[in-house]
N, C-alpha and C positions, 0 to 999 in steps of 0.2 A: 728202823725208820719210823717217824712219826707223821700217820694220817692223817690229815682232815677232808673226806667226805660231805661233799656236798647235793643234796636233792631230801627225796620221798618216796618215791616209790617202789614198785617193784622191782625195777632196774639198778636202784640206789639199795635195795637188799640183794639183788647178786652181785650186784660189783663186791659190798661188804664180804660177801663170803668168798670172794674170788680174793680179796685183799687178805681176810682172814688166813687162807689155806695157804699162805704164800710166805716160806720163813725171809725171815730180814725183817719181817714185822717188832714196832716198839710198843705201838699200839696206835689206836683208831679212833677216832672221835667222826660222829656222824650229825650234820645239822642240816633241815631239823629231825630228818629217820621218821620213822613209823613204829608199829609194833617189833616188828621184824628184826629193826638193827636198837629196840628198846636200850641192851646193854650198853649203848658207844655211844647213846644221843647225850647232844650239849644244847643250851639255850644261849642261839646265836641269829642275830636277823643276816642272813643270807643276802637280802635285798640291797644292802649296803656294803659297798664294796673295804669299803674305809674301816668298818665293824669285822669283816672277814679278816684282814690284812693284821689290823689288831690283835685280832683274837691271834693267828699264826704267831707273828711275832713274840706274846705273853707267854705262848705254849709251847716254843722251838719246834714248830710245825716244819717237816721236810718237804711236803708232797701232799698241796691241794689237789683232788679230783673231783671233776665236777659233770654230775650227772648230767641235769638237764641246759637246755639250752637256752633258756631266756640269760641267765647269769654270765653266760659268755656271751650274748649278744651286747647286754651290758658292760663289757669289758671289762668282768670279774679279774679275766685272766691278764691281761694288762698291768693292773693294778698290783697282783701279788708279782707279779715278775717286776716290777717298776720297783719292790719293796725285797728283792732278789730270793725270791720266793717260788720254789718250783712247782706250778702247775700242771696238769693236762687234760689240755682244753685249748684250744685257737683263740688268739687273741682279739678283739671286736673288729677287727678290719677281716680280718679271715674268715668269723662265723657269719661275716653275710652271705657266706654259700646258701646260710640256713633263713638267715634273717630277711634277706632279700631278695623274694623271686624273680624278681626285674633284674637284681646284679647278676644272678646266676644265668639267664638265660645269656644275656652279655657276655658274661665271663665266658658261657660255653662254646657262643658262637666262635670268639676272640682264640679258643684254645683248640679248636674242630673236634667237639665231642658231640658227638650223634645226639640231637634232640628234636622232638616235634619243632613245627612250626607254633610260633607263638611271636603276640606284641603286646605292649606297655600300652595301659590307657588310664588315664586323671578325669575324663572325660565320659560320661556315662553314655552320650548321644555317638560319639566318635567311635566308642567301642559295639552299641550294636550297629551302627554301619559298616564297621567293618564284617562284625559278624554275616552279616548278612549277604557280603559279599563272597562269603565263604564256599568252598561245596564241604564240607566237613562239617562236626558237630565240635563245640567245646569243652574245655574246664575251664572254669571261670574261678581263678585262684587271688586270694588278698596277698599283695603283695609282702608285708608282714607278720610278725608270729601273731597265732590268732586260735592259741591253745587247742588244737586241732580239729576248729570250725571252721579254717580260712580256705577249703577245695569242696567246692560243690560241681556235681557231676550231672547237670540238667537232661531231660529226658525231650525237650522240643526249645519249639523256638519262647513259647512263653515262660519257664521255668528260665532259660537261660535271659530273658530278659530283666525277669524278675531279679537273678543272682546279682546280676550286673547294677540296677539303680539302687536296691537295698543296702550295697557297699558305698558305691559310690555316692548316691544321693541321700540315702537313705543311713547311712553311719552305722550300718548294725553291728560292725568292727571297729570302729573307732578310728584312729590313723591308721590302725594296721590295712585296714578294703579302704581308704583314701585312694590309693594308688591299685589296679590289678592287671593279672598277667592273663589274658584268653592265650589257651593251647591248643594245638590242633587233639583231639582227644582218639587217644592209639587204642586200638584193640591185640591182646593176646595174654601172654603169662608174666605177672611181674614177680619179681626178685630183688632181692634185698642182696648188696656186697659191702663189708665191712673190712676197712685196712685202719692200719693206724700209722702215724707217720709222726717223725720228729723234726719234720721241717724238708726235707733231702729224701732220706732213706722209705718208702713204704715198703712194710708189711703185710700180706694179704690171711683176715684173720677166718673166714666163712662167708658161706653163701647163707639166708635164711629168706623164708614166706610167711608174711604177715596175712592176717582176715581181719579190716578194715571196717567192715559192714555188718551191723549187726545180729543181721539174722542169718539163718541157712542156706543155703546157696547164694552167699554175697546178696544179701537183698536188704532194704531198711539202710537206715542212714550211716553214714559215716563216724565211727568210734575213733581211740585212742587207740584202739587193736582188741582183739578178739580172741586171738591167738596165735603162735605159728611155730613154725618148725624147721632147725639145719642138721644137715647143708639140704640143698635143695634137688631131687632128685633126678640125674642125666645133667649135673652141670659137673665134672670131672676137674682132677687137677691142670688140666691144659687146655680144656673151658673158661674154668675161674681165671687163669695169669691171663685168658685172651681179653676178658670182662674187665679185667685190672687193669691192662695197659691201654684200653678204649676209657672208662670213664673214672680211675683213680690214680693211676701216673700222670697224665695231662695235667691235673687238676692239681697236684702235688706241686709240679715244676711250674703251671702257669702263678700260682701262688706266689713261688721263691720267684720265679720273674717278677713279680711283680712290687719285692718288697714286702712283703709279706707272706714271711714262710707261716706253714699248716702246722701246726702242732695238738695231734689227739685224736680221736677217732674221727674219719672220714665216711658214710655211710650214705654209699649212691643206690638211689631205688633209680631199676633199669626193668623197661617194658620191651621182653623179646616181642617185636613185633611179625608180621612177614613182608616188612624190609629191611630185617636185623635189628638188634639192640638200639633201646634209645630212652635216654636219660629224662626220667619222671622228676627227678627233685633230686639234692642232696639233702644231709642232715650233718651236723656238726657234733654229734652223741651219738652211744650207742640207744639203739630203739629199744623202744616197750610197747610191746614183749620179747621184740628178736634179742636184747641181750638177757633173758630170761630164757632164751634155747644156745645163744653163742657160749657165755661166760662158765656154765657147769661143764661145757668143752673143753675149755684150754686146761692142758692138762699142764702145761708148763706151765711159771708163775706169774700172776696177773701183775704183782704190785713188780717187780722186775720189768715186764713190760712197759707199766707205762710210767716208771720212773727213766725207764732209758726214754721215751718217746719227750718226756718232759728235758734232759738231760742232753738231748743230742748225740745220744751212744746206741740207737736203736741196731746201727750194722753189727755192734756187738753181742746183740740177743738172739737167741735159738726160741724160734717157738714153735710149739708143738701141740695140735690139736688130738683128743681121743678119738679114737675109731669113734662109730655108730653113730646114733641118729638123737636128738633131744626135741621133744615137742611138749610146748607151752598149751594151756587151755585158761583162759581169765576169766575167772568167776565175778559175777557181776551183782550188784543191786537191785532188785526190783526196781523199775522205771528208767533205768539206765539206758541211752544218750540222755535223756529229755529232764527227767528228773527224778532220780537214784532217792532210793528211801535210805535213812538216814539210823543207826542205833539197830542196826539186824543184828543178833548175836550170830558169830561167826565160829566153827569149831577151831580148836586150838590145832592146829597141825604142825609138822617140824618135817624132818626127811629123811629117806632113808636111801638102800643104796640105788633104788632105781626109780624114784619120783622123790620130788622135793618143793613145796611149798614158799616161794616169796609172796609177803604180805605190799599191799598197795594203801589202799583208803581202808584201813581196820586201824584200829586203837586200843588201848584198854579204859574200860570204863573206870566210875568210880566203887564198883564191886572187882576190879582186875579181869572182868570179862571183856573177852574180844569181840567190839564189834561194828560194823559197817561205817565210814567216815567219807566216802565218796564212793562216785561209781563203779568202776573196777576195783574191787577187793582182793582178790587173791591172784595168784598166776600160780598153776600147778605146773610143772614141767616134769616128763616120763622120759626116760632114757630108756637104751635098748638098740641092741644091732641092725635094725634098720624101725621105717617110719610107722609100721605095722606096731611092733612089740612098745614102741616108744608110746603111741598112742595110746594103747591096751593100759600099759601103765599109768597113762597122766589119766584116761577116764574110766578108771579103776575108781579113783580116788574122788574123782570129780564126780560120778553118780551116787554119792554114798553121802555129800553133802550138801548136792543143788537139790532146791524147793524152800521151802517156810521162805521163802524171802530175795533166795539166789538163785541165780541161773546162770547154764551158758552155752554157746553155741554148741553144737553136737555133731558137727561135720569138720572140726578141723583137719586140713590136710586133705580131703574131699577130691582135689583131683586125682594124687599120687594114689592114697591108700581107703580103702573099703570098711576104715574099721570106724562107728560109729557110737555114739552116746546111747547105754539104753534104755534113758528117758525119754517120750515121745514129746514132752512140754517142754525141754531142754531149752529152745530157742523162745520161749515166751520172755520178750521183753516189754509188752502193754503192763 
C-alpha cells in the first residue's frame, strides 16, 4: 500500500513509525515532515487541496492520512475522496466537531451528551451580560481553530472581560474569536478518549492525560501540551466502554444521522466532574502529545487500522493494544508559549526498547545539525509496566538534555505518580 502522510509534528512522526511497523506497507511519503520522518518527506504545499489530490493521483497513492486538523477542516478529505482517493480523516462537514465550538455544543445538546452549560455570542456586550448573570466562572473559547490560543481560562471578572472584547472587538483571532463560546467552567480530572470510526462501526483505541499549562503544577499559560501519558490510571476496561458509549457512540451515530458519517480519529476531552463526566471539546485527530503516548501502543497494525477506518471494513479489524503504560515529556525552546528561541542545537536521539524520541519543531541545519525550528521540539516518550517506570524512563533521557536552551516540565503525570525531573530549573520557561 502506498502512503501519503500529511502534517509536522510530533504526531506526524509517530503515526510515520506506527505506519512504518505495519507490513502491507509499499512505502510512505510524508509532507511536509520534519527531521524525524527526514527519509519519506516530499515537497508538496499541503495547503492546497487540488496540489494534494495531484500529487496522489501522479503517485498511485492508496491511503491519504492526515495528521493535523486545519486540512480537514479544509475539506482536504473531501476532495481526495471526490477524486476516489482513500483518506482518514472526516470530511469538512464532520470536522466541525473540531472546527466549530458553537456546532459542537449544538450537535451535543441535539445528541444528549453531557456537557457544561455554555452560549454562542457575536456580541461582545451580550456576552458579558450574560456573564454576569451567571453564579459560575467561564471559558471564554474562539469559536474556530485558533492554533491552540482560541481557550482562555480567566481568573475574575476583569480577565474574563478582557478575553471576551479582545476576540470579539478587538480581532486578536481573526474570524476564528469573531464568534465565541462562554462555558460554564467544570472543575476536577480531565481525560483524553480516543476511538476511531469508519463511519458506523467505532473503535475504542485509549484513555490518555494531556498537561496543557506550561509550568509545574498546571500554572502559566496554555501550550500545545506539555506532556502526557496512557491509559489513564482507575479508568478500566468497563470504565472506558461506559466513557465510549456517553461521548463517542452518540457522536458516531448522531453524525451518520445526520448525513454525514465520521470517518478517523474521534478524540473527546471529557472532565470527570462531581456530577459525572462531561464533554470539554472534541478534536477530529489524534492529539499532541497523546498520540505520542497512544500510537508506540497499538501493538496491532496502525496502517490496517486506519486503512479499514478509511475503507468501511473497520468491523473486520482486531485491534490490540500492549500491556503497560507510555508517558510523553516535550522538550521545549527557551521562551516557549510566547516566544521560542529559534536555531538551539538539539542532540540527535533515535529509540530504543523502552523510551523513544519524536522530533516536532527540530530541523537540520546547513551543517546537518539538529536544531530548534519552533516551540515544542522534542517528545520523548518512556514505556514501562506502569506510570512510575514509564516515567523513570522518558526523564531518564530528558535530564541528560534539558538546559543550553531546553526545557521541560518536570512533574508530568503529578497526580497519579511521585516520580519527578531531577533538574530543579526543569520548568523555567522565562
Amino acid at each position: 500500500m502506498r502512503v501519503l502522510l500529511i502534517g509536522a509534528g510530533a504526531r506526524e512522526h509517530a503515526l510515520a513509525q506506527a505506519i512504518l511497523r505495519s507490513d502491507g506497507l509499499t512505502s510512505l511519503a510524508v509532507a511536509p515532515g520534519n527531521a524525524g520522518t527526514q527519509a519519506h518527506n516530499v515537497v508538496l504545499d499541503v495547503a492546497e487541496n487540488a496540489a494534494v489530490v495531484e500529487y496522489c493521483a501522479s503517485n498511485q497513492i492508496d491511503l491519504v492520512v492526515v495528521g493535523p486538523e486545519a486540512p480537514l477542516v479544509a475539506g482536504l478529505a473531501d476532495a481526495l475522496v471526490d477524486a476516489d482517493i482513500s483518506c482518514f480523516g472526516p470530511s469538512q462537514a464532520a470536522a466541525q466537531l473540531e472546527g466549530s465550538k458553537s456546532f459542537t455544543r449544538s450537535f451535543a445538546d441535539a445528541c444528549n451528551i453531557p456537557s457544561p452549560i455554555s452560549k454562542t455570542f457575536t456580541s461582545s456586550a451580550d456576552a458579558i451580560a450574560w456573564f454576569d448573570e451567571q453564579p459560575f466562572e467561564v471559558v471564554v473559547k474562539a469559536d474556530g481553530l485558533a492554533a491552540g490560543k482560541g481557550v482562555i481560562i480567566p481568573e475574575n471578572r476583569d480577565q474574563t472581560v478582557q478575553a471576551i472584547t479582545s476576540m470579539i472587538d478587538g480581532g486578536v483571532l481573526g474570524e476564528s474569536g469573531s464568534t465565541i463560546v462562554l462555558e460554564e467552567r467544570m472543575t476536577g480530572e480531565e481525560l483524553s478518549l480516543f476511538g476511531v470510526s469508519d463511519g458506523s462501526t467505532v473503535v475504542v483505541l485509549a484513555t490518555a492525560q494531556d498537561h496543557k499549562r506550561v509550568g509545574e503544577g498546571d500554572t502559566g499559560p496554555n501550550t500545545g501540551g506539555m506532556g502526557a501519558f496512557s491509559p489513564v490510571p482507575g479508568i478500566d476496561a468497563a470504565r472506558q466502554a461506559e466513557l465510549a458509549a456517553l461521548f463517542l457512540e452518540p457522536a458516531i451515530a448522531g453524525m451518520a444521522a445526520a448525513g454525514t458519517p465520521y470517518i478517523g480519529v474521534l478524540f473527546a476531552g471529557i472532565m470527570v466532574t462531581s456530577t459525572g463526566p462531561k464533554l470539554v471539546e472534541y478534536n477530529c485527530r489524534f492529539g499532541d502529545p497523546e498520540a505520542e503516548v497512544i500510537l508506540p501502543m497499538l501493538q496491532s497494525s496502525g496502517l490496517e487500522l486506519m486503512a479499514a477506518a478509511a475503507n468501511g471494513t473497520l468491523d473486520q479489524v482486531s485491534v490490540t493494544m500492549r500491556p503497560g503504560v507510555a508517558a510523553t515529556v516535550v522538550v521545549c525552546a527557551q521562551g516557549y508559549p510566547a516566544d521560542p528561541t529559534r536555531g538551539i542545537v538539539v542532540p540527535d536521539l533515535g529509540c530504543s526498547d523502552d523510551v523513544c524520541t519524536f522530533y516536532a519543531g527540530a530541523v537540520r541545519d546547513g551543517d546537518n545539525r539538529l536544531v530548534s525550528s519552533g516551540g515544542r521540539v522534542l517528545a520523548i516518550t518512556g514505556m514501562g509496566d506502569d506510570l512510575d517506570l514509564a516515567l523513570s524512563n522518558s526523564y531518564r533521557l530528558v535530564d541528560q538534555i534539558t538546559g543550553n536552551g531546553l526545557f521541560a516540565r518536570g512533574d508530568i503525570g503529578w497526580r497519579h505518580s511521585s516520580v519527578r525531573s531531577s533538574k530543579s530549573n526543569t520548568s523555567s520557561y522565562n
